[in-house]
N, C-alpha and C positions, 0 to 999 in steps of 0.2 A: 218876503216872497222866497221861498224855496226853489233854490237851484235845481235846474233840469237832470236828472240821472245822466251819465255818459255811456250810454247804450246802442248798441246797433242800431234797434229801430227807431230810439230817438233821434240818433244823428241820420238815417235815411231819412225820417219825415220832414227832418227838417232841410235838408239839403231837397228834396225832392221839392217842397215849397219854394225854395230859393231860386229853382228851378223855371218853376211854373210859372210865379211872379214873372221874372225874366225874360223867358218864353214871351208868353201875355205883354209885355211890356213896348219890346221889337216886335210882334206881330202889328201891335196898335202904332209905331212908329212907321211903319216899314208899309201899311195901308194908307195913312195921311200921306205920304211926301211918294206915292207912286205916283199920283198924277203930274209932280211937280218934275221928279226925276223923268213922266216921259216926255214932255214938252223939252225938255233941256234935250234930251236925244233927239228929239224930231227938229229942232234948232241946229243943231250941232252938225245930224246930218244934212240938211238945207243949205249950211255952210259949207260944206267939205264937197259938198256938188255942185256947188257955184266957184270952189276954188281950181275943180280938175273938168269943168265942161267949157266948151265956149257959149255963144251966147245962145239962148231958148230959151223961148217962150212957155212950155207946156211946165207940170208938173213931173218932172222925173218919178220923183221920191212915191207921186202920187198911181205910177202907170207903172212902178218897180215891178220886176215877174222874175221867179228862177226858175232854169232849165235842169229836169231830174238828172242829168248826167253829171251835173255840177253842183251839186249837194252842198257845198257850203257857199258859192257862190251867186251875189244878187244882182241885178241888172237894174239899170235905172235907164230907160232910154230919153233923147234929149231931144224933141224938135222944135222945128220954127216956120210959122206958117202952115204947117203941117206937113213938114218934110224932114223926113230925119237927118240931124245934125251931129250926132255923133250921141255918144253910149257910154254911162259910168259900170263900173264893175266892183263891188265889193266881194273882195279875195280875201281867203283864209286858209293861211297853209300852217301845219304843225311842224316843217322844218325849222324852225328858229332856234337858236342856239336854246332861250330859256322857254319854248313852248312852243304857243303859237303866237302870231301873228298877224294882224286884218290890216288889210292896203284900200285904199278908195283909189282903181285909176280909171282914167277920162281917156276916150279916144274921138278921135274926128270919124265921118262919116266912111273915109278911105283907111283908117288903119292905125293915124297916126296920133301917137301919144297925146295929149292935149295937157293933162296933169295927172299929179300923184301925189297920194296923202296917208302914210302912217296914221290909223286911226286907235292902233293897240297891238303894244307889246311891251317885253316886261324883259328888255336884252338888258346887260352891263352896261350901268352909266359910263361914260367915257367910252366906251367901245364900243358896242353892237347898238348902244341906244342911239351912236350916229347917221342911222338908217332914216333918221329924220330931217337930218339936213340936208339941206338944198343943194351941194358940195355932193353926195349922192345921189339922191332924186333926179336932180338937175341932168342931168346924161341919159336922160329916158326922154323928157321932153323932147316935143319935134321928130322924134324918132318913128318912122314908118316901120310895124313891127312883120309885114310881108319880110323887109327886106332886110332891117336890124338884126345881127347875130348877137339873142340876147341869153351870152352868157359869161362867164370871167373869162378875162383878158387871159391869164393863167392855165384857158382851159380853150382856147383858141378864140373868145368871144370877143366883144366891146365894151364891155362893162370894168369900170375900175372896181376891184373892191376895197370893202373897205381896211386899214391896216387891221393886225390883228382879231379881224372878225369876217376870215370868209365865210362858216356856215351862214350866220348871218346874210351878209348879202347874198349868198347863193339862194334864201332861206327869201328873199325881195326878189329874185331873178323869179322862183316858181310863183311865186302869188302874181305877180307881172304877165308874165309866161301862160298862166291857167283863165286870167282874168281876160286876155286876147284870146285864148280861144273860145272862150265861154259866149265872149264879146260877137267874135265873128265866127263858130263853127259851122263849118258848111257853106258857106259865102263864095260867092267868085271873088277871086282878085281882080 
């Protein structure tokens, strides 16, 4: 068998095949495992609003609505009996140190924090990735966000932050911050 010539267009056709296979290849991957990949999402988030609501009967995930003001953010509302129990808010802010950032937080019917869930971000291990522990989260819970001054300690607020990574937590103060008023804009206290 007679070696291939080392020619431009022999080596574009062939790189261009290499191509294509490849292409073709993760197209056909990336079609089989969609349905699997959205079930695991639609699990994941089921989970993350049962860890930041209190108790409800309805399907949040199922009655989810966003408000055009708030463009990246989604509302899950929570009732029981058919009375509202309180509101998850999926926040997504691009202050974070290394992007963005998405928070799951829960509030009660009055205002007050219920839970909070780092659902994605991509901060310095050791450092801004401890925007996930509890050790920070943990200080927003219980918190009635009328009357919580939710900003760093540093900056006249009640928020610790955390060492070495205040954009960061500044960067969890607005997705918190945006996710309450999304929550309750226009509402009586």
């Amino acid at each position: 068998m007679k070696k291939l010539e080392s020619t431009f267009i022999n080596m574009f056709v062939v790189l261009s095949l290499i191509a294509l296979v490849s292409a073709a290849l993760l197209s056909f991957t990336y079609g089989k495992t969609s349905v699997v990949r959205a079930e695991v999402e639609r699990e994941q988030e089921q989970s993350a609003l049962a860890e930041v609501l209190t108790d409800f009967d309805n399907s949040p995930a199922g009655e989810a609505f966003t408000r055009e003001e708030y463009g990246l953010q989604k509302l899950y509302p929570a009732t029981r009996n058919g009375e509202r129990v309180g509101i998850a808010v999926r926040s997504e802010t691009q202050r974070a140190y290394a992007g963005s950032m998405v928070m799951l937080v829960g509030f009660n019917a009055q205002g007050v924090v219920t839970g909070v869930q780092v659902l994605n971000h991509a901060e310095t291990p050791g450092l801004g990735a401890r925007v996930t522990e509890d050790e920070f989260l943990g200080q927003f819970i219980g918190e009635d966000l009328h009357e919580f001054n939710l900003a760093l300690r540093s900056n006249g607020g009640e928020v610790d932050v955390i060492t070495a990574a205040t954009i960061t937590s500044s960067a969890a103060i607005h997705a918190i911050r945006t996710a309450f008023e999304a929550a309750f804009d226009g509402e009586e206290e």
